[in-house]
C-alpha positions in Angstrom: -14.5 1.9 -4.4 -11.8 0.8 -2.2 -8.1 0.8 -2.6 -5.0 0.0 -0.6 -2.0 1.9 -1.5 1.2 -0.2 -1.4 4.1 1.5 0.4 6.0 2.5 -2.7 3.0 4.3 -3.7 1.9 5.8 0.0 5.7 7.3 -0.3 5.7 8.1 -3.6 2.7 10.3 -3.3 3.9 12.0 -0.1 7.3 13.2 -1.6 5.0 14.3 -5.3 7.3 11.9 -6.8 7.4 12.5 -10.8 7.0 9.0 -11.0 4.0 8.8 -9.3 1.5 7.7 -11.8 -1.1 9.9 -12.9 -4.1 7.8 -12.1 -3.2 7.7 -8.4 -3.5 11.3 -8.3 -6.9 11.4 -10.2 -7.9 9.0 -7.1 -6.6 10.9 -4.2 -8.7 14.3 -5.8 -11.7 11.6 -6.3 -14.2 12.0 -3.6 -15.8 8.7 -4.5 -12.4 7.0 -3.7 -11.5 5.8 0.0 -7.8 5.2 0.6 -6.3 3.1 2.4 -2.9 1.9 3.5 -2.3 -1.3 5.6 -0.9 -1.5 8.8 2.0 -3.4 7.7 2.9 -0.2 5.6 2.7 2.1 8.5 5.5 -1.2 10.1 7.6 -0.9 7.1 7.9 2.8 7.2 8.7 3.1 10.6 11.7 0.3 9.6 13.0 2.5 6.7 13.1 5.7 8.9 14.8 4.0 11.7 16.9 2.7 9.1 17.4 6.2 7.7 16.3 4.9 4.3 13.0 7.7 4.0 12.9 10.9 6.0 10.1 11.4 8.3 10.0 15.1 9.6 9.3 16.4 12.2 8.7 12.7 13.7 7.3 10.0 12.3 3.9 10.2 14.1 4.0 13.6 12.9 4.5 12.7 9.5 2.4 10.0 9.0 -0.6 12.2 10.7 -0.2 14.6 8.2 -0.1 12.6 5.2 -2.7 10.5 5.8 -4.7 13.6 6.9 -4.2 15.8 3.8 -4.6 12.6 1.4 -8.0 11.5 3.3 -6.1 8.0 3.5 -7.1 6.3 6.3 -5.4 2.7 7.9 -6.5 0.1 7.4 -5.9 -2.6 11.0 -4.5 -6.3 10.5 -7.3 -8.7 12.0 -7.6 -12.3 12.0 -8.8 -13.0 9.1 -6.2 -11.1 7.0 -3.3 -13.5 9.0 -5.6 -16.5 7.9 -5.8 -15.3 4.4 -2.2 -14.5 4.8 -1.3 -18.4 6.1 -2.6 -19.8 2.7 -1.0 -17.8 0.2 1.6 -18.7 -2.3 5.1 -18.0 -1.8 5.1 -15.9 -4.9 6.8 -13.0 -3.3 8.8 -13.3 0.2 8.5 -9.4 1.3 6.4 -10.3 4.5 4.7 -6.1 4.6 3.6 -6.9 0.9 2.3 -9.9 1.2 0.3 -8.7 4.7 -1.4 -5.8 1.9 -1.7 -8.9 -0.1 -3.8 -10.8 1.9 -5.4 -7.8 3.5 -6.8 -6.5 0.0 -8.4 -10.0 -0.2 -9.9 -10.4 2.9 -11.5 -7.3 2.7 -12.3 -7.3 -1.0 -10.6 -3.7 -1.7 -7.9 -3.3 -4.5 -4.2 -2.8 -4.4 -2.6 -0.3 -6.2 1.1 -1.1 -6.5 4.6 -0.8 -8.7 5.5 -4.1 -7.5 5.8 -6.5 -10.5 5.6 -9.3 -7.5 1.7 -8.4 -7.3 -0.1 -9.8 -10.2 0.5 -13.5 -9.6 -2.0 -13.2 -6.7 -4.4 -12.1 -8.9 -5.2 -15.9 -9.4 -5.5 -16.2 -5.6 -8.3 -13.4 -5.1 -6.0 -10.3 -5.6 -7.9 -7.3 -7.3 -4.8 -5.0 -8.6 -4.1 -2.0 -10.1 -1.1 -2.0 -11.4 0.3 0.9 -12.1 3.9 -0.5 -13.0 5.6 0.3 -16.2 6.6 -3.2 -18.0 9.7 -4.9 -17.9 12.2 -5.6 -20.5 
């Protein structure tokens, strides 16, 4: 199977975040599993570390290398179909790197797994999710 990791979850895993949900884990050690991340989270990451919001050491080419590399995670490229897919959907959720995973995971058939409670109302659109968020109160 196929799954895109949502940035949250991309960082998440690469710091061992506590928070990171079991289940992701089980996938990355899954052999079965192919990972993915978009291009657009690979955009928004390099905006948070120029924005100093993550830290990305030694560089961020660097960084990103070597966590895609000792996760097996490969990216996953933006082409025309995802933007046309991505020029129909809903405004559900106005985070433009999101909603480029969004309409990536649809176009290509693969599954998201995200926190983001913005996520499952594109399920009736075509979005496959795993969501791995806890519930809100």
């Amino acid at each position: 199977m196929n799954y895109i990791l949502d940035t949250q979850i991309f960082i998440f895993l690469n710091e061992d975040n506590p928070v990171l949900p079991t289940i992701v884990k089980e996938f990355v050690a899954n052999e079965e599993v192919k990972l993915y991340i978009s291009e657009a989270t690979l955009m928004e990451m390099a905006i948070l570390a120029n924005n100093q919001y993550i830290e990305t050491y030694p560089s961020f080419d660097k960084y990103i290398t070597n966590k895609l590399f000792s996760n097996e995670i490969r990216v996953l490229g933006l082409d025309l179909l995802d933007y046309r897919v991505l020029s129909k959907l809903p405004q559900h959720h106005r985070d433009p790197h999101d909603r480029l995973i969004i309409a990536q995971a649809i176009s290509h058939g693969f599954t998201v797994i995200s926190t983001d409670h913005y996520f499952p109302p594109y399920q009736v659109d075509g979005l496959k999710l795993l969501s791995v968020a806890k519930k809100k109160y």
